[in-house]
N, C-alpha and C positions, 0 to 999 in steps of 0.2 A: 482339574479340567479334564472333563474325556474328550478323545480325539476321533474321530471320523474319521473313517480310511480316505473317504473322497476330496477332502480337504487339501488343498495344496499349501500347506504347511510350509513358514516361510525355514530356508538351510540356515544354517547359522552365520554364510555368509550374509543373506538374503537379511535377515537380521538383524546384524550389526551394521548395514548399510542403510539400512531401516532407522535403527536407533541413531543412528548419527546424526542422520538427516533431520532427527525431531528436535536431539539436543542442540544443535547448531541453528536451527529455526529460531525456537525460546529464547536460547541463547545472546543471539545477534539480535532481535526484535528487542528484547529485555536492555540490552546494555544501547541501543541509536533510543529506547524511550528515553533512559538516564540520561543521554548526551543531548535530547533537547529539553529538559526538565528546566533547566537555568533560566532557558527562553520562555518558560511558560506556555512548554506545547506538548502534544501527545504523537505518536506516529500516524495516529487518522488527522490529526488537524494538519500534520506535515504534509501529508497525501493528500490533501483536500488543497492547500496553498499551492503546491507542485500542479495539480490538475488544472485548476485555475490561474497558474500564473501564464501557462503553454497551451489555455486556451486562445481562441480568435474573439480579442475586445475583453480579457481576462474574464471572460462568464460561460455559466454553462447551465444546463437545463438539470433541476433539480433532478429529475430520472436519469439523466446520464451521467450525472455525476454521483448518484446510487451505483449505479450497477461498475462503471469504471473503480470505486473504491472499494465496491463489494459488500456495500450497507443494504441493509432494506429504506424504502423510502421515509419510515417512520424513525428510524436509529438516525438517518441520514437530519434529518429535519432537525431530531435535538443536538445533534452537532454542529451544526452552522447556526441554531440559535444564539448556544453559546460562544461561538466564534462571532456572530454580529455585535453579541455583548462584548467583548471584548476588541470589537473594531475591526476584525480583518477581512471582513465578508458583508456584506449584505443580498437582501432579496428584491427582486425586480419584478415586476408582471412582465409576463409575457403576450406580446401585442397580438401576435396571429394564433394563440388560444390560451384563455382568458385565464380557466385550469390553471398553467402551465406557471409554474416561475421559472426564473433564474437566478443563479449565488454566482454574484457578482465580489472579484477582489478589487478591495478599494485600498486606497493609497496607503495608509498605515499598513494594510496587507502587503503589498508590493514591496515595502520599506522592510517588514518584517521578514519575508521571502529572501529579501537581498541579503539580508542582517544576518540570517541563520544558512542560508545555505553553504557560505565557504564553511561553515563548523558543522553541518550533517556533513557535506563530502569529506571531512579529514575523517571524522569519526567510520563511515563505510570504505575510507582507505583503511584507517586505521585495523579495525576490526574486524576488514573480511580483503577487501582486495587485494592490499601491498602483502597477505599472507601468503600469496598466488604467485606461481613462475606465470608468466606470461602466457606459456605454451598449458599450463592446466589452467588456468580462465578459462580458454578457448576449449578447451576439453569441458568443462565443467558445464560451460553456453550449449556446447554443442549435447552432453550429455538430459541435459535438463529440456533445451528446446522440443523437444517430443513429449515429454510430463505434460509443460503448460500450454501446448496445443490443444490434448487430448482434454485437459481440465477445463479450457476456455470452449471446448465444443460441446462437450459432458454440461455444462454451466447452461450454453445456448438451447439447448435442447428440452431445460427444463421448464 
């Protein structure tokens, strides 16, 4: 690799705070996929169920329910396909523009939502929270809260 003097070249702390942050990402995403495998679900269709079950009248508008999970509108579309085949979602027109649907959770969803969520929260105690004093959670929220600030306006902007 050659190095450019202008480069701000990460210290080896800078580094290994770096590398942690990637490993623990993989990490933790890789082992809550395993923990809802049993239930026949992936972390997008958990995050798709979660969106929808805490919306208003469990639905939401296929674009905002793209851009809140962070799919494009066409990745977004063949995951709730396959989620309407399998029962937990369906799509509805939208009455005040024609365009427009909604992914609506329907009761086998709601059922499943119920089903699985005490076993995703033990699995995210299990694997990331109860490994926390109390006082570094709060350290960790408060360290991180500026990241996904600047990422959610970085994101807006584009």
């Amino acid at each position: 690799m050659t190095t450019d003097s202008d480069t701000p070249w990460l210290t080896d702390q800078e580094q290994r705070a770096w590398r942690t942050h990637l490993d623990v990402s993989r990490l933790l995403m890789h082992q809550l996929e395993r923990d809802l495998q049993p239930f026949g679900l992936t972390n997008n269709d958990y995050e798709i169920l979660v969106n929808l079950s805490e919306a208003e009248d469990r639905r939401l508008r296929m674009s905002d329910l793209a851009t809140s999970t962070l799919q494009s509108k066409s990745r977004l579309s063949h995951q709730i396909t396959r989620m309407e085949n399998a029962g937990l979602v369906r799509r509805e027109s939208c009455e005040s523009d024609r365009r427009g649907l909604y992914a609506v959770l329907t009761e086998e969803g709601w059922d499943t939502m119920r089903r699985v969520a005490p076993h995703h929260v033990e699995s995210v105690r299990k694997h990331f929270i109860d490994l926390f004093a109390t006082e570094d959670l709060e350290a960790l929220r408060s360290a991180l809260t500026p990241v996904a600030e600047h990422l959610r306006e970085t994101r807006g902007s584009l």
